[in-house]
Chimera marker file (.cmm) of the C-alpha trace (Angstrom):
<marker_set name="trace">
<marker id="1" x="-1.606" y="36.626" z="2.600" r="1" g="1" b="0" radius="0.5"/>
<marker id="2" x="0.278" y="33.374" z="1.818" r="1" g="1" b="0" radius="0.5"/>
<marker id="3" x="3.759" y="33.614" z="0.475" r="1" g="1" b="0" radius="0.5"/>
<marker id="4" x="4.538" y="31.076" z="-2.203" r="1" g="1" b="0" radius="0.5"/>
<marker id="5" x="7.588" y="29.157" z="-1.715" r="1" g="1" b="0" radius="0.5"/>
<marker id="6" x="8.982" y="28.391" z="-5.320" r="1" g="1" b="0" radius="0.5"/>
<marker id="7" x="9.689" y="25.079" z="-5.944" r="1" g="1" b="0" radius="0.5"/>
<marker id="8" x="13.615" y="24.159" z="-6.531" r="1" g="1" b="0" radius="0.5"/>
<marker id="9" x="13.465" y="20.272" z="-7.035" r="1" g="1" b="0" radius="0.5"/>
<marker id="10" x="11.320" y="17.366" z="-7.278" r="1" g="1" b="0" radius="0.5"/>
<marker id="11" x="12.919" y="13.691" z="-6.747" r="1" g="1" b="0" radius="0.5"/>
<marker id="12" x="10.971" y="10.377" z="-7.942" r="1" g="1" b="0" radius="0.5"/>
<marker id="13" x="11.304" y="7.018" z="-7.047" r="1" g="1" b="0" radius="0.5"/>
<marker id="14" x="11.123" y="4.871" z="-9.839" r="1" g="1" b="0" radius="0.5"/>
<marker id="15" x="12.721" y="1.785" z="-9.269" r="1" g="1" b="0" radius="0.5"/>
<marker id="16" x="11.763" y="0.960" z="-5.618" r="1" g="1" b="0" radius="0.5"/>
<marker id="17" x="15.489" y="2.045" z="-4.267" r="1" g="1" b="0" radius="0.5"/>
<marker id="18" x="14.443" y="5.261" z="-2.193" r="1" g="1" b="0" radius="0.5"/>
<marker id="19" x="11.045" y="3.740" z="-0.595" r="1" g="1" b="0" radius="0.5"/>
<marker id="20" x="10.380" y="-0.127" z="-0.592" r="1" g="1" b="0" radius="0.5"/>
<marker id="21" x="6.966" y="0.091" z="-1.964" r="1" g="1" b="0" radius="0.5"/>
<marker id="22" x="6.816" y="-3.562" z="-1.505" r="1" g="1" b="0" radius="0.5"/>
<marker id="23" x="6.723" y="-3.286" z="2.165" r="1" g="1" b="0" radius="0.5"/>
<marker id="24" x="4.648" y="-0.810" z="2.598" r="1" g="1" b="0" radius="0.5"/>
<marker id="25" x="1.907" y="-2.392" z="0.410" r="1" g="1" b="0" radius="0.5"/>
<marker id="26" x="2.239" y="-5.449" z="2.733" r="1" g="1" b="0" radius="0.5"/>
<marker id="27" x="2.040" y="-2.996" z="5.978" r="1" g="1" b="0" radius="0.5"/>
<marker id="28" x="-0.817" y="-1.675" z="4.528" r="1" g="1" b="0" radius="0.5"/>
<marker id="29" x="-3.011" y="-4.750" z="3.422" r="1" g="1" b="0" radius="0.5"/>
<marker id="30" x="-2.390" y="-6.160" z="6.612" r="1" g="1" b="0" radius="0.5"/>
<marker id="31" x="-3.332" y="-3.114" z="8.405" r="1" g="1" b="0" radius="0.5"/>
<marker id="32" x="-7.149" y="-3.168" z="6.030" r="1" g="1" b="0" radius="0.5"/>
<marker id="33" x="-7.438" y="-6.518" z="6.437" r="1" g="1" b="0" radius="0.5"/>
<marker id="34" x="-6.840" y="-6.392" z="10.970" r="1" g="1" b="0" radius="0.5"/>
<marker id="35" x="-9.389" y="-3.190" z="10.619" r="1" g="1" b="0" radius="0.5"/>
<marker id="36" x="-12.151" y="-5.530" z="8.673" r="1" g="1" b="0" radius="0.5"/>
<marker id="37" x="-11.610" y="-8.234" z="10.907" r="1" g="1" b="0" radius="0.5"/>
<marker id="38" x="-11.614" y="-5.330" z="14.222" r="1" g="1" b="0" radius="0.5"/>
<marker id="39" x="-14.794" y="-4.743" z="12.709" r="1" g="1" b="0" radius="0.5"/>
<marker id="40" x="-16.407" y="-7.284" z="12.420" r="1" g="1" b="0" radius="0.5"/>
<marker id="41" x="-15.680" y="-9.182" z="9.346" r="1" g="1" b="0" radius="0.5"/>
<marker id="42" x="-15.302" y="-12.626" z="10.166" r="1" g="1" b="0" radius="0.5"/>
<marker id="43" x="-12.250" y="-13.551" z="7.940" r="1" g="1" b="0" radius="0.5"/>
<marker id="44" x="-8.949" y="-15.745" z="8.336" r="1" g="1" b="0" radius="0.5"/>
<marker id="45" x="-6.067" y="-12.517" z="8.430" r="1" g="1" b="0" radius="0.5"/>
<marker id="46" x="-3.430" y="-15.000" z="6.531" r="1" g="1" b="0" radius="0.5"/>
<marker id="47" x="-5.393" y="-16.365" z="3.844" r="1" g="1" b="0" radius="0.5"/>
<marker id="48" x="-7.001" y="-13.151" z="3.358" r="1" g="1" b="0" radius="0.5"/>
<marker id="49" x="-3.466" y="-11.580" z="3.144" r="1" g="1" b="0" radius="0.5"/>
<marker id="50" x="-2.524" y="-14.386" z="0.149" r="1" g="1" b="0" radius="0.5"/>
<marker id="51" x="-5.667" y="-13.776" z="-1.462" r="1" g="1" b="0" radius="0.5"/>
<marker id="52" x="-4.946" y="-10.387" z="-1.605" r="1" g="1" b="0" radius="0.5"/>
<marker id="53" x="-1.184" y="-10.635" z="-3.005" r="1" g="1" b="0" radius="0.5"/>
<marker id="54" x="-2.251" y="-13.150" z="-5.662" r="1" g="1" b="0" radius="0.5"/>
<marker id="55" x="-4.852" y="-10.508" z="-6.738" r="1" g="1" b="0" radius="0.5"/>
<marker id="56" x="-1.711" y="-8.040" z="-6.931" r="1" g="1" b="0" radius="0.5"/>
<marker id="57" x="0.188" y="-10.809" z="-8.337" r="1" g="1" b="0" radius="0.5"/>
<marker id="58" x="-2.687" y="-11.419" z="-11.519" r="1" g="1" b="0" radius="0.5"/>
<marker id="59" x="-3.854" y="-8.121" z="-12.178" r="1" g="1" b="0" radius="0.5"/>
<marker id="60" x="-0.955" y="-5.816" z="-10.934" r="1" g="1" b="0" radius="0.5"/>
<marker id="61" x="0.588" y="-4.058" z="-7.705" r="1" g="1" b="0" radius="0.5"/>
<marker id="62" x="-0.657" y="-0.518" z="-8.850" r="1" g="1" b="0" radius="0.5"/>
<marker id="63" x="-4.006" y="-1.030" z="-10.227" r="1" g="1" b="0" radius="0.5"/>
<marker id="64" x="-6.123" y="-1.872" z="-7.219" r="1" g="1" b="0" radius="0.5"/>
<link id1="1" id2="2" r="1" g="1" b="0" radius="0.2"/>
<link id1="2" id2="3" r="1" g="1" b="0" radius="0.2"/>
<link id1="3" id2="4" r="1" g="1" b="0" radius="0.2"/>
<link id1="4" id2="5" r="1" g="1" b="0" radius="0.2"/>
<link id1="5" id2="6" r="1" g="1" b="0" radius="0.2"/>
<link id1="6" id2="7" r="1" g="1" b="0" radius="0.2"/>
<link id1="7" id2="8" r="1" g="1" b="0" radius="0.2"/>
<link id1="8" id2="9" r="1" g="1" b="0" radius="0.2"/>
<link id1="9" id2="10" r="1" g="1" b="0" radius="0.2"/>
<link id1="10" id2="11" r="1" g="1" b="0" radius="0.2"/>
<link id1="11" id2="12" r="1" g="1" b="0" radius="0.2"/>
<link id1="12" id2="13" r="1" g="1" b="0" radius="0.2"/>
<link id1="13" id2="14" r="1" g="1" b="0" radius="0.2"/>
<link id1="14" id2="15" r="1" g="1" b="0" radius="0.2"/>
<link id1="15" id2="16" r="1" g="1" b="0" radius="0.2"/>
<link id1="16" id2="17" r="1" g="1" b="0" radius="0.2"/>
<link id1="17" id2="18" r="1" g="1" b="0" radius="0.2"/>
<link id1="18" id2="19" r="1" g="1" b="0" radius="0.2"/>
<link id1="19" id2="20" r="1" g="1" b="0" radius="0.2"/>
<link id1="20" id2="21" r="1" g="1" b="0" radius="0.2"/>
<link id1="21" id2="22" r="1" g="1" b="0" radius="0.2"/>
<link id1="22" id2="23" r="1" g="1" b="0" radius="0.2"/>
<link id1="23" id2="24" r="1" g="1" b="0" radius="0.2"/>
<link id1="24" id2="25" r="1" g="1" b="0" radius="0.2"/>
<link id1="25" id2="26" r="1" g="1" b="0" radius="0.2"/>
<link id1="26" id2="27" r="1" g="1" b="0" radius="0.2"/>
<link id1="27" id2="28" r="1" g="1" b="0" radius="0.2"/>
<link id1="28" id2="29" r="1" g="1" b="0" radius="0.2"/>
<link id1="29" id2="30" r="1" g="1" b="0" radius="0.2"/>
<link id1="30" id2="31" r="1" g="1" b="0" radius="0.2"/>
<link id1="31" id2="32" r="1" g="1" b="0" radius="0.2"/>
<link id1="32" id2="33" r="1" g="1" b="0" radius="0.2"/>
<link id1="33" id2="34" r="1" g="1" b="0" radius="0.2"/>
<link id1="34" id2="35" r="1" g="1" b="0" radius="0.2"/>
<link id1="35" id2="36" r="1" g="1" b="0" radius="0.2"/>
<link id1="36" id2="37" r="1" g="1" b="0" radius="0.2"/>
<link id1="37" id2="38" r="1" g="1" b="0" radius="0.2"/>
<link id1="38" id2="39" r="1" g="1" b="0" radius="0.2"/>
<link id1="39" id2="40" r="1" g="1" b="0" radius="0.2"/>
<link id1="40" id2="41" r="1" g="1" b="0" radius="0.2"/>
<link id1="41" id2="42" r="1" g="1" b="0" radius="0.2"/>
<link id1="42" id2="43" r="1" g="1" b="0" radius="0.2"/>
<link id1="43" id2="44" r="1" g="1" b="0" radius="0.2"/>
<link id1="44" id2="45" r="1" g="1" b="0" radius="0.2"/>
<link id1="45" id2="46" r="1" g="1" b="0" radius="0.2"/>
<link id1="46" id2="47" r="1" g="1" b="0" radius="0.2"/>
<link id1="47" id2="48" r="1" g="1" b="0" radius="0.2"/>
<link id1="48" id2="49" r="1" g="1" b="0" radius="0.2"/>
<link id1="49" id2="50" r="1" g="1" b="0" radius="0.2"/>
<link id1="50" id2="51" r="1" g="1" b="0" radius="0.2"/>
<link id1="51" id2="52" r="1" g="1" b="0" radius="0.2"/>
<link id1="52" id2="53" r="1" g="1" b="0" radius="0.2"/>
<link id1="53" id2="54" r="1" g="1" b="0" radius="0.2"/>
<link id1="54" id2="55" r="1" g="1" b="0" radius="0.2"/>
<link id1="55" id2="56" r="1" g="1" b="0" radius="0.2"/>
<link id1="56" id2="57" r="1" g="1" b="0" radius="0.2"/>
<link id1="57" id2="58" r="1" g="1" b="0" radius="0.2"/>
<link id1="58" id2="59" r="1" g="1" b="0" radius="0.2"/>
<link id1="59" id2="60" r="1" g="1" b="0" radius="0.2"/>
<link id1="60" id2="61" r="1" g="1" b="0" radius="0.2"/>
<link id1="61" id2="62" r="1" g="1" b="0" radius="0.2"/>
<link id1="62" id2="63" r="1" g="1" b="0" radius="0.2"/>
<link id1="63" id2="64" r="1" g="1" b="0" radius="0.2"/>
</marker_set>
Protein backbone atom coordinates (compact mmCIF):
# COMPACT_ATOMS: atom_id res chain seq x y z
CA UNK A 1 0.00 0.00 0.00
CA UNK A 2 1.02 3.59 -0.90
CA UNK A 3 1.61 6.02 1.87
CA UNK A 4 0.33 9.50 1.15
CA UNK A 5 2.71 12.19 1.71
CA UNK A 6 0.58 15.30 2.86
CA UNK A 7 1.15 18.20 1.10
CA UNK A 8 2.85 21.27 3.18
CA UNK A 9 3.21 24.02 0.41
CA UNK A 10 2.56 24.90 -3.04
CA UNK A 11 4.63 27.94 -4.72
CA UNK A 12 3.37 29.68 -8.13
CA UNK A 13 5.03 31.64 -10.50
CA UNK A 14 3.08 34.38 -11.55
CA UNK A 15 5.05 37.02 -12.82
CA UNK A 16 7.79 35.18 -14.83
CA UNK A 17 10.56 35.82 -11.87
CA UNK A 18 11.05 32.05 -10.71
CA UNK A 19 11.00 30.39 -14.40
CA UNK A 20 11.52 32.59 -17.61
CA UNK A 21 8.60 31.27 -19.43
CA UNK A 22 9.71 33.38 -22.24
CA UNK A 23 12.66 31.28 -22.89
CA UNK A 24 11.42 28.27 -22.60
CA UNK A 25 8.56 28.93 -25.08
CA UNK A 26 11.34 29.96 -27.54
CA UNK A 27 13.40 26.58 -26.62
CA UNK A 28 10.46 24.87 -27.27
CA UNK A 29 9.10 26.27 -30.69
CA UNK A 30 12.39 25.92 -31.97
CA UNK A 31 12.73 22.47 -30.80
CA UNK A 32 8.83 21.62 -32.87
CA UNK A 33 9.76 23.48 -35.55
CA UNK A 34 13.82 21.42 -36.03
CA UNK A 35 11.52 18.08 -35.36
CA UNK A 36 9.02 19.10 -38.46
CA UNK A 37 11.75 20.06 -40.51
CA UNK A 38 13.87 16.44 -39.15
CA UNK A 39 10.87 15.08 -40.52
CA UNK A 40 10.37 16.03 -43.35
CA UNK A 41 8.60 19.25 -43.56
CA UNK A 42 10.23 21.33 -45.95
CA UNK A 43 10.13 24.75 -44.10
CA UNK A 44 12.61 27.81 -43.56
CA UNK A 45 13.44 27.20 -39.35
CA UNK A 46 13.74 31.26 -38.96
CA UNK A 47 10.81 32.46 -40.67
CA UNK A 48 8.88 29.69 -39.33
CA UNK A 49 10.15 30.69 -35.81
CA UNK A 50 8.75 34.60 -36.55
CA UNK A 51 5.68 33.29 -37.85
CA UNK A 52 5.17 31.51 -34.92
CA UNK A 53 5.97 34.45 -32.29
CA UNK A 54 3.77 36.88 -34.23
CA UNK A 55 0.97 34.25 -33.84
CA UNK A 56 1.86 34.43 -29.95
CA UNK A 57 2.26 38.03 -30.36
CA UNK A 58 -1.72 38.48 -32.02
CA UNK A 59 -3.59 35.98 -30.30
CA UNK A 60 -1.59 35.41 -26.99
CA UNK A 61 1.50 33.45 -25.40
CA UNK A 62 -0.87 31.00 -23.45
CA UNK A 63 -3.60 30.20 -25.75
CA UNK A 64 -1.98 28.07 -28.41
Amino acid sequence: MNKSIPIKGVIFDLDNTLLDFMKMKEVAVKSAIRGMIEAGLEIDEIESFKDIISIYEEFGWENQ
